[in-house]
C-alpha positions as CSV (number, residue, x, y, z in Angstrom):
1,X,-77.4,54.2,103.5
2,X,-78.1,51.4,106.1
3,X,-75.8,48.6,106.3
4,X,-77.3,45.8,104.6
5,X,-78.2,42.6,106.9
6,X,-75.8,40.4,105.6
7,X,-73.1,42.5,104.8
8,X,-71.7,42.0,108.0
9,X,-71.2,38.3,107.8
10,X,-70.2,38.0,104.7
11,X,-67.4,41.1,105.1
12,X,-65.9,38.3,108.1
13,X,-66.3,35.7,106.0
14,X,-64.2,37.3,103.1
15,X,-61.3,38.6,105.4
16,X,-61.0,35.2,107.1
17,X,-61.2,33.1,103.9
18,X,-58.5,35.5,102.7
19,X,-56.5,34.7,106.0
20,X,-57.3,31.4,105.6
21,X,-55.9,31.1,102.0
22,X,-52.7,32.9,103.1
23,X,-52.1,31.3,106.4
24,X,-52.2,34.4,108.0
25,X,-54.4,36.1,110.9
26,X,-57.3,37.8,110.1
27,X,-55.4,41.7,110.6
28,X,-53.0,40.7,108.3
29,X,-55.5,39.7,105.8
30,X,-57.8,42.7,106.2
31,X,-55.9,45.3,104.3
32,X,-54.4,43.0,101.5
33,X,-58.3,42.1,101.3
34,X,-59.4,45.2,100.6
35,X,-56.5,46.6,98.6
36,X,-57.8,43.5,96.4
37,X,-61.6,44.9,96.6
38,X,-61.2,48.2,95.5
39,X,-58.7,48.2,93.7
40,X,-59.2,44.9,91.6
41,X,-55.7,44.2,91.9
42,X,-54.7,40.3,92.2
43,X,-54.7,38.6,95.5
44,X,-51.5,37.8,95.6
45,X,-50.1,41.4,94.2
46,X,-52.0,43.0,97.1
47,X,-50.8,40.4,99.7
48,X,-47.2,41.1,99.1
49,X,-47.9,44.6,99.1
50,X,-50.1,45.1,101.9
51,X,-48.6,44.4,105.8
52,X,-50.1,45.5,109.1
53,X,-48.2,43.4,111.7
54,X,-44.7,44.2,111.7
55,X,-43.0,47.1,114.1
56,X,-40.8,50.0,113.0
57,X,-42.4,51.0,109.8
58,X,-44.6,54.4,111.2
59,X,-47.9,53.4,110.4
60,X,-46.9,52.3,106.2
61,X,-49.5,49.3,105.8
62,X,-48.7,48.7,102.1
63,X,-48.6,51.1,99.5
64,X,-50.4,51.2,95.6
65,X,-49.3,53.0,92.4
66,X,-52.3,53.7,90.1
67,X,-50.2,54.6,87.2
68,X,-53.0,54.8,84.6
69,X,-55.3,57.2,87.1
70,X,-51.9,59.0,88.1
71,X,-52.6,58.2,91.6
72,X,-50.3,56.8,94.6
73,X,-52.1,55.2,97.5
74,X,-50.3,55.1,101.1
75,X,-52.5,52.7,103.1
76,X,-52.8,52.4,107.2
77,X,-55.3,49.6,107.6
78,X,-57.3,49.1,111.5
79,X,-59.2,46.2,111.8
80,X,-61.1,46.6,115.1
81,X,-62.6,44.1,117.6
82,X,-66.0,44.4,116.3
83,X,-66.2,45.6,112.1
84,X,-69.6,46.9,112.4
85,X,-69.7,48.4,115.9
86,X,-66.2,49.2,117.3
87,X,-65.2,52.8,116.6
88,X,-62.0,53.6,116.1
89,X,-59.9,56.0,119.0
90,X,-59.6,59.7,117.9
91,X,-56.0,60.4,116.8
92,X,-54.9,57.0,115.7
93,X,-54.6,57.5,112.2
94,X,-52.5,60.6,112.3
95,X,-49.9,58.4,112.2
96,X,-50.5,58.0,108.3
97,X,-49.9,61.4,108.0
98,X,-46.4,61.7,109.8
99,X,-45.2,58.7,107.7
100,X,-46.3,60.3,104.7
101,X,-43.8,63.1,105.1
102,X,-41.0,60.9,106.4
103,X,-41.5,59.6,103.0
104,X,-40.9,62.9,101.5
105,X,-37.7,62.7,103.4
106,X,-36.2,60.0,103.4
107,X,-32.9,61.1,105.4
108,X,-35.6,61.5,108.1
109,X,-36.0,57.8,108.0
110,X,-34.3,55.9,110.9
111,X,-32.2,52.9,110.9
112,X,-34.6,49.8,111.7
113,X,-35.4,46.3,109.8
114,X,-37.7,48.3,107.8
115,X,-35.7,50.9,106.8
116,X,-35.3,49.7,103.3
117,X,-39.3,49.1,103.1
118,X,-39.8,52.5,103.9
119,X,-36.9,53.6,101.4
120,X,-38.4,51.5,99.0
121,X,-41.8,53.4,99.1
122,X,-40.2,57.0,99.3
123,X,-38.0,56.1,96.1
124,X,-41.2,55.4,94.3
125,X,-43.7,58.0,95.8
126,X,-41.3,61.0,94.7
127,X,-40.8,59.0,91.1
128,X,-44.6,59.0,90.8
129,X,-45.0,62.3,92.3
130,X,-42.4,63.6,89.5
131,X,-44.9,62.3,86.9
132,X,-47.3,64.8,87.8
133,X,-49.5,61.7,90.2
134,X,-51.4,63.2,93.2
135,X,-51.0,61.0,96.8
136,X,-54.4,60.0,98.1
137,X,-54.3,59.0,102.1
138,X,-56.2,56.2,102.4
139,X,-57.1,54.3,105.9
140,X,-58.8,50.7,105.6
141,X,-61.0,50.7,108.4
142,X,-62.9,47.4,109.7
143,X,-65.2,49.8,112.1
144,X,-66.5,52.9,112.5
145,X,-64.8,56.6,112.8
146,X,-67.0,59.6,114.1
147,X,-67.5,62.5,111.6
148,X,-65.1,65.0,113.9
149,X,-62.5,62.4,113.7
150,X,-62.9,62.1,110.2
151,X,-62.6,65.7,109.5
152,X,-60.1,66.9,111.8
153,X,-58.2,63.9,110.1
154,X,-58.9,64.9,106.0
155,X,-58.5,68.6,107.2
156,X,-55.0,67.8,108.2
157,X,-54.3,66.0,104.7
158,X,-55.9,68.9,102.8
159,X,-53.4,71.0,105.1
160,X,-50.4,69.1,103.6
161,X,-51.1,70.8,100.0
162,X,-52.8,70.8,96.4
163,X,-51.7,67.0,95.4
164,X,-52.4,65.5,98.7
165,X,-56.2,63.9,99.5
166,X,-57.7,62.0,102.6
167,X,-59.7,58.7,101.3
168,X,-61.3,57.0,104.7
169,X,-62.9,53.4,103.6
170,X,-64.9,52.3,107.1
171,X,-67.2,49.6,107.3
172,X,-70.2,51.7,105.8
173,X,-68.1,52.6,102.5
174,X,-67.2,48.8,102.3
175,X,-70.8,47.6,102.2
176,X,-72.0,50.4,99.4
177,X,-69.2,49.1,97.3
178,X,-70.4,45.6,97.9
179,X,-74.0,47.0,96.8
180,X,-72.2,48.3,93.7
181,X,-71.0,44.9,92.9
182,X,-75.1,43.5,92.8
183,X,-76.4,43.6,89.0
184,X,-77.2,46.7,88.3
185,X,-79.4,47.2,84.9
186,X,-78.3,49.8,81.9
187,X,-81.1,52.3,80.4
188,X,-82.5,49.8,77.7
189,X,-85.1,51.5,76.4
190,X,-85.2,54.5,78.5
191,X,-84.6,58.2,77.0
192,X,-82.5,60.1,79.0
193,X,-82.4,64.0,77.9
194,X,-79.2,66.2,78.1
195,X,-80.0,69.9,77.3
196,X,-77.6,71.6,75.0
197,X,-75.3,74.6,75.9
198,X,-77.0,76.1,72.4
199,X,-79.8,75.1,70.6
200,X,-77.8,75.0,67.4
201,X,-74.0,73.6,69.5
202,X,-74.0,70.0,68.0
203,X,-72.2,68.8,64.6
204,X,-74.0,65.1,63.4
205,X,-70.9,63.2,61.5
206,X,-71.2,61.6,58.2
207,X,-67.8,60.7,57.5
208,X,-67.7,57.6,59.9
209,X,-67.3,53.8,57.9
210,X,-66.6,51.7,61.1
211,X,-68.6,48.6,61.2
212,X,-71.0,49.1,64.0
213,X,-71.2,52.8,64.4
214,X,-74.8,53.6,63.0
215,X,-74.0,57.7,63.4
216,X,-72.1,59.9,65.5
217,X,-72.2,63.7,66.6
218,X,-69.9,66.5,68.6
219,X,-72.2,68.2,71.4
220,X,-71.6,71.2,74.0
221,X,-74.1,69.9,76.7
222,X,-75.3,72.2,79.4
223,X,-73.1,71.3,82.5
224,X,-75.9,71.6,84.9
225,X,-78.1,69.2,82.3
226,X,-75.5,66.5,83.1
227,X,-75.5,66.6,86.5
228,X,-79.4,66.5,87.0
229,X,-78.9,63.4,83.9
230,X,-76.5,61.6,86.9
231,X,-78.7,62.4,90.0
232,X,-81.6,60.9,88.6
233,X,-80.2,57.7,87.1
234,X,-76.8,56.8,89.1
235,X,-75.1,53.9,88.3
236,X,-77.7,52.8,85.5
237,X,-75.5,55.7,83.5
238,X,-72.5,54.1,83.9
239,X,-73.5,50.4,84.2
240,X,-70.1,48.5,83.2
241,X,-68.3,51.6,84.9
242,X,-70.6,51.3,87.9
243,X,-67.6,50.0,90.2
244,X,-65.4,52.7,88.9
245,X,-68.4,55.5,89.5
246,X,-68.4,54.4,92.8
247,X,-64.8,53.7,94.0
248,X,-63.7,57.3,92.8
249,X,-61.4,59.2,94.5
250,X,-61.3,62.9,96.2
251,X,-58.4,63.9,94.9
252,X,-59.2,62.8,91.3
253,X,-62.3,65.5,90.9
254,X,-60.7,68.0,92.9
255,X,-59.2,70.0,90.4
256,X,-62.4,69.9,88.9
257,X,-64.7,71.0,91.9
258,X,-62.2,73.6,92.4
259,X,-62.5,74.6,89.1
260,X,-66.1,74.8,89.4
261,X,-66.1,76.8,92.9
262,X,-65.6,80.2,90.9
263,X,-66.7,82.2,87.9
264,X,-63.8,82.2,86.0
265,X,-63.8,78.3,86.2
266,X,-67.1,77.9,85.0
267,X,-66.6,79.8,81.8
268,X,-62.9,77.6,80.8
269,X,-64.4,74.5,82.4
270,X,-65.0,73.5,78.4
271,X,-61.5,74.2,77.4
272,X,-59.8,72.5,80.6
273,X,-62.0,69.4,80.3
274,X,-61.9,66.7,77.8
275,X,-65.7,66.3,78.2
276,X,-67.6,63.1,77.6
277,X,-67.9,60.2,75.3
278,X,-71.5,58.7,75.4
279,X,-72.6,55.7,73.8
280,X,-76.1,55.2,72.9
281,X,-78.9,52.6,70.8
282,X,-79.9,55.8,69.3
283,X,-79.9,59.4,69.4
284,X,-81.4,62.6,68.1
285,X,-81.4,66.0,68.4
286,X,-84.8,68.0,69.6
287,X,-85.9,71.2,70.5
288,X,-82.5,71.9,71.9
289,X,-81.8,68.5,73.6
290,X,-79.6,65.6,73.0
291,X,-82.1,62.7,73.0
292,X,-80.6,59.6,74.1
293,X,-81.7,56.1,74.3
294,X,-79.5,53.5,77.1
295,X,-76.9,56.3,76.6
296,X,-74.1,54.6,78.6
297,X,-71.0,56.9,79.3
298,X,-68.0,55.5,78.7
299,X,-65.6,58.1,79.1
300,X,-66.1,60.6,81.4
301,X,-67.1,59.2,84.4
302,X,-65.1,61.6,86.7
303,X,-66.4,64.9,84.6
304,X,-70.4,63.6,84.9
305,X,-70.2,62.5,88.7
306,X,-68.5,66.1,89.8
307,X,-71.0,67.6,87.9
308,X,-73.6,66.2,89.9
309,X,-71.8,67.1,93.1
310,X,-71.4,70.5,92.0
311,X,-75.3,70.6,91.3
312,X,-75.8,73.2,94.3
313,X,-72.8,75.8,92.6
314,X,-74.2,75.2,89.1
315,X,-77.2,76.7,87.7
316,X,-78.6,75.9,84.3
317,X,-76.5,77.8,81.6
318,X,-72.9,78.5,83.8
319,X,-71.1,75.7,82.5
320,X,-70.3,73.8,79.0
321,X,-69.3,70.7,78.4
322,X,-67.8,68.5,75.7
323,X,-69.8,65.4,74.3
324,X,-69.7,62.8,71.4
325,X,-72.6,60.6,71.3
326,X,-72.0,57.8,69.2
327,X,-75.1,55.0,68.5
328,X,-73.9,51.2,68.0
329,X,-75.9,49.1,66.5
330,X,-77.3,46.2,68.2
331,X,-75.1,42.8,66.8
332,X,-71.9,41.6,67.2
333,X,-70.2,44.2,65.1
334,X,-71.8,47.4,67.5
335,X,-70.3,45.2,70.1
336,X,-66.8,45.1,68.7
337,X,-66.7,49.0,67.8
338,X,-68.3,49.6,71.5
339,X,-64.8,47.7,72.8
340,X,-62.5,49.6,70.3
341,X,-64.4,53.2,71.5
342,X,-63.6,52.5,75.3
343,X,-60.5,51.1,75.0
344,X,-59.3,54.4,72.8
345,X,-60.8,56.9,74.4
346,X,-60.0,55.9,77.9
347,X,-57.1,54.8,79.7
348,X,-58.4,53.0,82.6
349,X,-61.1,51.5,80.1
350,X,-63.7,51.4,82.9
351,X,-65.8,49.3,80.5
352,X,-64.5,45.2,80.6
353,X,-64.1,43.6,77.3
354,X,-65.8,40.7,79.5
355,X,-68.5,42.6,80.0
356,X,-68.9,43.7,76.0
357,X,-68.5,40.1,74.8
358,X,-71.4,38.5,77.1
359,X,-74.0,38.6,74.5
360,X,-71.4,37.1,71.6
361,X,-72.6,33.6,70.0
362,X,-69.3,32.5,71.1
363,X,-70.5,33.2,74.6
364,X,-73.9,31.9,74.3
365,X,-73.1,28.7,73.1
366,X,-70.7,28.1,75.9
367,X,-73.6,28.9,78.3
368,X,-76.2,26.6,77.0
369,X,-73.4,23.6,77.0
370,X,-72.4,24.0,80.3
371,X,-76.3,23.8,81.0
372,X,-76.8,20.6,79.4
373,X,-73.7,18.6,81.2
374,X,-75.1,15.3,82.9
375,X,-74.5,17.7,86.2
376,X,-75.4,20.8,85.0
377,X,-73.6,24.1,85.4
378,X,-74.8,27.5,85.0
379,X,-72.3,29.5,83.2
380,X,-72.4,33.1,84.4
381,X,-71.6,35.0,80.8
382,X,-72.6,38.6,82.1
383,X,-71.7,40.2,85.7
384,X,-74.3,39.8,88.2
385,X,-76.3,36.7,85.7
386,X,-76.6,34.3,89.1
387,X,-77.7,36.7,91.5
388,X,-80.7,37.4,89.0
389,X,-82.1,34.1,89.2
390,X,-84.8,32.5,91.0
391,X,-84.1,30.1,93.9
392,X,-85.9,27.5,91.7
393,X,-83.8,28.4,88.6
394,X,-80.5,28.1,90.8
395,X,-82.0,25.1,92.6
396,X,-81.8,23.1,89.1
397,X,-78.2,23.8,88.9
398,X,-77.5,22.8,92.7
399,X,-75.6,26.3,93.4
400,X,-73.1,24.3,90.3
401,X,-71.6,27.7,88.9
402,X,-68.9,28.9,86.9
403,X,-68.0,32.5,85.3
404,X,-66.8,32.9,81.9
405,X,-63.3,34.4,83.4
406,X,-62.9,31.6,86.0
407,X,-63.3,29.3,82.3
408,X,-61.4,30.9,80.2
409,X,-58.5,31.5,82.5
410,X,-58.4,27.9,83.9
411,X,-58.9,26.2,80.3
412,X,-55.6,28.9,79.0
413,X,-53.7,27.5,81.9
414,X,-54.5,23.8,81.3
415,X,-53.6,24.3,77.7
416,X,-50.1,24.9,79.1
417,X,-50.0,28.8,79.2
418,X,-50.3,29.6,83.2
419,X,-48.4,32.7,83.1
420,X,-50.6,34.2,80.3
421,X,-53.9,33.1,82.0
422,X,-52.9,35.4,85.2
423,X,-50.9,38.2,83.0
424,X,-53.7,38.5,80.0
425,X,-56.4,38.0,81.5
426,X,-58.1,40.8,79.8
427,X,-56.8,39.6,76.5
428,X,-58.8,36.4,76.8
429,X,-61.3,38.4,75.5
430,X,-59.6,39.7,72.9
431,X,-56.7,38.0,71.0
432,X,-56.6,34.7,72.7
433,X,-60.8,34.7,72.6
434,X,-60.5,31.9,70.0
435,X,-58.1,29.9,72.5
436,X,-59.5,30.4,75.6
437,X,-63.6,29.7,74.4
438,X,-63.0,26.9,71.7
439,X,-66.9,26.1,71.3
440,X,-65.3,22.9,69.7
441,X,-63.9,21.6,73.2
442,X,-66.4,20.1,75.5
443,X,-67.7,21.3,78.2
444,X,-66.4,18.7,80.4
445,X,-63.1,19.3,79.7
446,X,-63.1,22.7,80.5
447,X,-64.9,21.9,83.6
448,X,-62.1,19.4,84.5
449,X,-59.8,22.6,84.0
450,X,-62.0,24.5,86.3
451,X,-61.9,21.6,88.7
452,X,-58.1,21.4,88.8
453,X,-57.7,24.8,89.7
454,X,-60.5,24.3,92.5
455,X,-58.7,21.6,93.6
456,X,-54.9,23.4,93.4
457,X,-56.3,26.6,95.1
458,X,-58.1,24.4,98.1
459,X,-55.0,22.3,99.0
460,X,-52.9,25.9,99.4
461,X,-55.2,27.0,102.2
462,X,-54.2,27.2,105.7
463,X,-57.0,24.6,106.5
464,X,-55.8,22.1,104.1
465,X,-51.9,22.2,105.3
466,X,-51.8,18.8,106.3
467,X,-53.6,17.0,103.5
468,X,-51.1,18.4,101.1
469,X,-48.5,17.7,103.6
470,X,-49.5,14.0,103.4
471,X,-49.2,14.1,100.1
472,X,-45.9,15.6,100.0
473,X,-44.5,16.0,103.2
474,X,-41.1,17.7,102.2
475,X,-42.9,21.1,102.0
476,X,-43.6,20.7,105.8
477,X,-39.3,21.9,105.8
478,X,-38.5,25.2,106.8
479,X,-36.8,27.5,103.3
480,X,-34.0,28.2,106.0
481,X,-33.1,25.3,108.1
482,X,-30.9,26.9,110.4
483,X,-33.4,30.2,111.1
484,X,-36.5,29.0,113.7
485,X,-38.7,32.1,112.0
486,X,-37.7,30.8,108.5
487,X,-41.6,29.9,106.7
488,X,-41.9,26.6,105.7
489,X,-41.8,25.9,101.8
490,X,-45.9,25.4,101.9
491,X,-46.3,28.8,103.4
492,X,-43.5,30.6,101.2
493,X,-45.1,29.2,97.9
494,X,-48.2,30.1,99.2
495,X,-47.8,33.8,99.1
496,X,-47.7,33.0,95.3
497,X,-51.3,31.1,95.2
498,X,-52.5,32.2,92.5
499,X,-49.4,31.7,90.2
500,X,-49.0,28.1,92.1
501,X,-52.7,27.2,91.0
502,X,-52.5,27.8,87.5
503,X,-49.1,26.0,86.9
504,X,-50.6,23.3,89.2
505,X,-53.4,22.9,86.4
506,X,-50.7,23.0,83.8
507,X,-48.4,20.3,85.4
508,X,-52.1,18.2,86.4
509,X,-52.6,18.0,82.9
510,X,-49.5,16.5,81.4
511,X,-50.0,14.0,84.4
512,X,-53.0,13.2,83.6
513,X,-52.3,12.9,79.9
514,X,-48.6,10.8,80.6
515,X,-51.1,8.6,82.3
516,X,-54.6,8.3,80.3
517,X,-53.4,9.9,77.0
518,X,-55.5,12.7,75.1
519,X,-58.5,13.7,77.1
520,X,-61.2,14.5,75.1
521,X,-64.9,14.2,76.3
522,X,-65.6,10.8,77.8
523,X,-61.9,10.4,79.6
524,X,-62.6,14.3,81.6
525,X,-66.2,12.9,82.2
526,X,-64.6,9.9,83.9
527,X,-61.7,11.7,85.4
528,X,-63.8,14.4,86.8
529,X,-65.9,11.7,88.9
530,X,-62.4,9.6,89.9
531,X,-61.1,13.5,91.1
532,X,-64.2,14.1,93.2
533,X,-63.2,11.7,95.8
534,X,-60.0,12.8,97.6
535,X,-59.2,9.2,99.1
536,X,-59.5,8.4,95.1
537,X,-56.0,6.5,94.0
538,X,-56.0,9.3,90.6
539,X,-56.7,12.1,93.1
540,X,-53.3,11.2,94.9
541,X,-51.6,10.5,92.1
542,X,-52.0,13.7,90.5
543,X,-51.5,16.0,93.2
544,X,-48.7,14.2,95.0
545,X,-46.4,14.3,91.6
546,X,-47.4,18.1,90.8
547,X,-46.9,20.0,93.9
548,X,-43.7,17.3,94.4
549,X,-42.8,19.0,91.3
550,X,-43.0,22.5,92.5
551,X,-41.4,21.6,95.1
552,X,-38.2,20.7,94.2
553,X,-38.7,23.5,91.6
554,X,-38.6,25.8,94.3
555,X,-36.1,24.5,96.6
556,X,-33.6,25.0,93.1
557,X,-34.7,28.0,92.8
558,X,-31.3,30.7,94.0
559,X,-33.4,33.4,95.0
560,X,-36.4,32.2,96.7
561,X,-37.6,35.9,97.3
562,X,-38.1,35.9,92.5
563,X,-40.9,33.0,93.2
564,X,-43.4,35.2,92.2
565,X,-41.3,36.9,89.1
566,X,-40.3,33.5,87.7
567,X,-43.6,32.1,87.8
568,X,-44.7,34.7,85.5
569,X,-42.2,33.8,82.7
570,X,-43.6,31.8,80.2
571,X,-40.1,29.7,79.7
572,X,-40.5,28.6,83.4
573,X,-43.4,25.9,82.4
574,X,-40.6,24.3,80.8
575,X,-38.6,23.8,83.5
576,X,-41.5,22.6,85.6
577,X,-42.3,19.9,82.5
578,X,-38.9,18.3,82.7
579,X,-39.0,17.7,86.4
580,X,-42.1,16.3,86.5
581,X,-41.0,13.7,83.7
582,X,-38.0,13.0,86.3
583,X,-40.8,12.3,89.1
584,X,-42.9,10.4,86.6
585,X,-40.0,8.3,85.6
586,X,-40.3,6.9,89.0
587,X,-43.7,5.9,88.9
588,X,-45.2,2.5,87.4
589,X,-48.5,3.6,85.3
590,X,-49.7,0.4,85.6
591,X,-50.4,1.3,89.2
592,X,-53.0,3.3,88.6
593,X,-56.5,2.3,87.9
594,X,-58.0,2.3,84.3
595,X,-61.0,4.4,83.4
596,X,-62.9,2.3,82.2
């Protein structure tokens, strides 16, 4: 597959607005970027765990535990002159591999200022490796790498033993993940056709009294059936598993290939496997088929996509494998048991809750409120809703968009809960759904959320040092006075943005509030126009007494290197509250402008 036209601006544009955000070159950025892309791990978990420019650490660019896949990650990251062009030299990865068995053994480790890093990483990689997890060798690679090079290099890994895989993301694999992120349609109305092992090998349940499960049925499909099934429809099969289908590892399916490379295999593949769980509108059983209609599988995404690799060692008949097919019914109860299904029968849940609750009424009438603001903005309620649109359609909404998690997440923090809105974020669709989507609130006061975030997140960039140094010069001081490489306080709280921003729209809020009182529909409406204008007296006030706030929260703080672990405690809000009343105290309200 071609790289696409614009891929190559836009993968610049997102490592050096990622620099930019950290105050950080572009090299450094790279990897954390991308440990953040595929991975869909926060920006500031992959920034702290993610580092390409320091000496003495063998080739260790950041490491990543995926406990629920079973999975540890050692990372060596290249960004090259040219992303889309440069190749990279033969021979300079290997040094992934020689740090991956210093790891192994860690009195081989020498002395050096990144001995304990290195330490750090062994004591976890044998802990995970203890759990039964595999080690996948990946290199992040912002260029190109010839096929020999590429083999002699995942030969090596395969060399290395049974749990250890070679996983090479270049610049090509980056822009078909990008392509998976596009909207990609399910089977609506389509019949897709699974043969069975048997003519007679399927059991059709009665028993079931779930709300939203019209039927359900047990199935030995015919392996080779499923494969064909995942050639010919790809990612439609999978649709809110798509990214998951895609970002797969080697080492994942190769038990499984393995397991399908002999005779033996083929026969037990039905007792090794835990098979499939397929969700449907419909289903029947036909002249020895499985009859599906938008069958999406929810569980079983490795099984189905090593099938279809192992198409060419498969023929029609050699291998069984296990299958419930379940059909939900189309309302907001099918919905609910469709959430409850994926969330039981798979770990990694590669279906979103965000994605199963786009259609809800909750949703919807979020959607057409945010449409009819004075300014209207189009509320992106299902993955990929924007891109879909016409340029006219888009035009009406001058490019003015917001996505139900950017809402939900912004309004939990402005209702004083920042460490929830980062930490459960998933649960925003699920047990705080009624807190986080209150069709009762306005929509322009959980667009002046949104906004507050906007405006927390741009004054952390690198580009925007010096306005929030106007505002509150103090975090221009070094954490260390008497150290010369010491960071300042801007860039140490920095490398905890995301944290910062949301107790920034917490503390921005009770400002606003000590100042204007409750802020219902009108009062957001006017403070949203006043907050537009940076030069804006309310604009100044507000961001000059919250990150003042922060700031002396953080120069209290006795171990500057827990910034990011006390930010996530809930009690810490609290703390942050009664400091800003002790900067408010100083202040005259009258000294700001009225509303009106």
């Amino acid at each position: 597959m071609a790289i696409a036209p614009d891929f190559s601006e836009w993968f610049i544009r997102q490592v050096t607005n990622f620099a930019d955000d950290y105050g950080c070159e572009p090299e450094r950025a790279f990897p954390a970027w991308a440990l953040k892309f595929i991975h869909d791990t926060e920006a500031d978990f992959a920034y702290n765990q993610t580092d390409t420019l320091s000496q003495g650490d063998a080739g260790l660019d950041g490491w990543y535990y995926d406990k629920e896949g079973a999975v540890f990650h050692l990372i060596q990251a290249k960004f090259l002159k040219d992303p889309i062009e440069s190749t990279i030299q033969p021979g300079s990865i290997d040094s992934l591999i020689k740090v991956t068995q210093y790891l192994m053994n860690p009195d081989a480790i020498s002395a050096g200022p990144h001995k304990d890093k290195l330490l750090d990483a062994s004591i976890k990689l044998k802990e995970a490796i203890a759990n039964g997890a595999s080690v996948s060798l990946d290199v992040y690679l912002a260029g190109k790498i010839t096929d020999q090079s590429k083999n002699i290099f995942e030969s090596a890994v395969e060399a290395m033993g049974d749990e250890y895989s070679a996983t090479i993301y270049d610049t090509q694999k980056f822009n078909d993940l990008k392509l998976s992120d596009d909207p990609i349609s399910n089977l609506a109305n389509e019949k897709v056709i699974f043969k069975l092992s048997r003519a007679s090998s399927f059991y059709e349940s009665s028993e079931e009294n779930i709300p939203g499960v019209e039927k359900s049925a047990v199935a030995t499909l015919d392996g080779r059936s499923v494969g064909d099934a995942v050639a010919k429809w790809n990612a439609r099969l999978f649709h809110g598993n798509v990214r998951y289908y895609l970002r797969r590892t080697n080492r994942i399916n190769k038990e499984m290939l393995n397991t399908l490379s002999t005779d033996e295999g083929k026969k037990s593949f039905w007792l090794f496997n835990n098979g499939l769980t397929v969700v449907a509108d419909s289903f029947e059983f036909s002249n020895g088929n499985l009859e599906a209609i938008n069958p999406q599988i929810v569980n079983g995404a490795q099984t189905s996509s090593v099938l279809q690799e192992s198409r060419a060692k498969v023929a029609e008949g050699e291998v069984a494998v296990q299958c419930r097919v379940i059909a939900i019914s189309d309302n907001a109860e099918g919905i609910n048991a469709l959430n409850r299904i994926s969330s039981y029968t798979n770990s990694q849940s590669p279906v979103k809750i965000s994605d199963l609750q786009s259609n809800s009424k909750r949703q919807k009438t979020l959607q057409s409120a945010f449409g009819m603001l004075p300014m209207p903005v189009f509320y992106e309620r299902r993955r990929g809703e924007w891109k879909s649109l016409s340029s006219a359609v888009k035009a009406q909404f001058a490019n003015r968009l917001v996505t139900k998690e950017q809402v939900g997440q912004h309004y939990l923090a402005y209702l004083g809960r920042p460490a929830e809105s980062v930490a459960k974020k998933e649960e925003i669709f699920g047990d705080l759904e009624e807190v986080a989507f209150n069709t009762e609130i306005s929509a322009q006061v959980y667009m002046l959320a949104h906004e507050l975030f906007e405006q927390a997140d741009y004054l952390l960039k690198k580009s925007s040092s010096e306005e929030l140094i106007a505002l509150v010069p103090g975090l221009a001081h070094k954490v260390i006075a008497a150290q010369d490489d010491s960071p300042t306080q801007l860039e140490a709280i920095r490398r905890a943005r995301g944290l910062i921003c949301v107790h920034a729209v917490a503390l921005a809020k009770e400002a606003l509030h000590w100042r204007y009182g409750a802020i219902g529909k009108a009062r957001a409406d006017s403070l949203r126009a006043h907050l537009h204008d940076m030069n804006h007296p309310i604009y100044k006030f507000v961001w000059k007494v919250c990150f003042r706030t922060l700031r002396n929260w953080f120069v209290s703080l006795n171990d500057k290197s827990a910034l990011k672990p006390s930010l996530q405690k809930p009690e810490t809000l609290a703390i942050l509250k009664a400091s800003l009343a002790d900067v408010l105290s100083d202040m005259d309200k009258k000294s700001l402008p009225n509303l009106e």
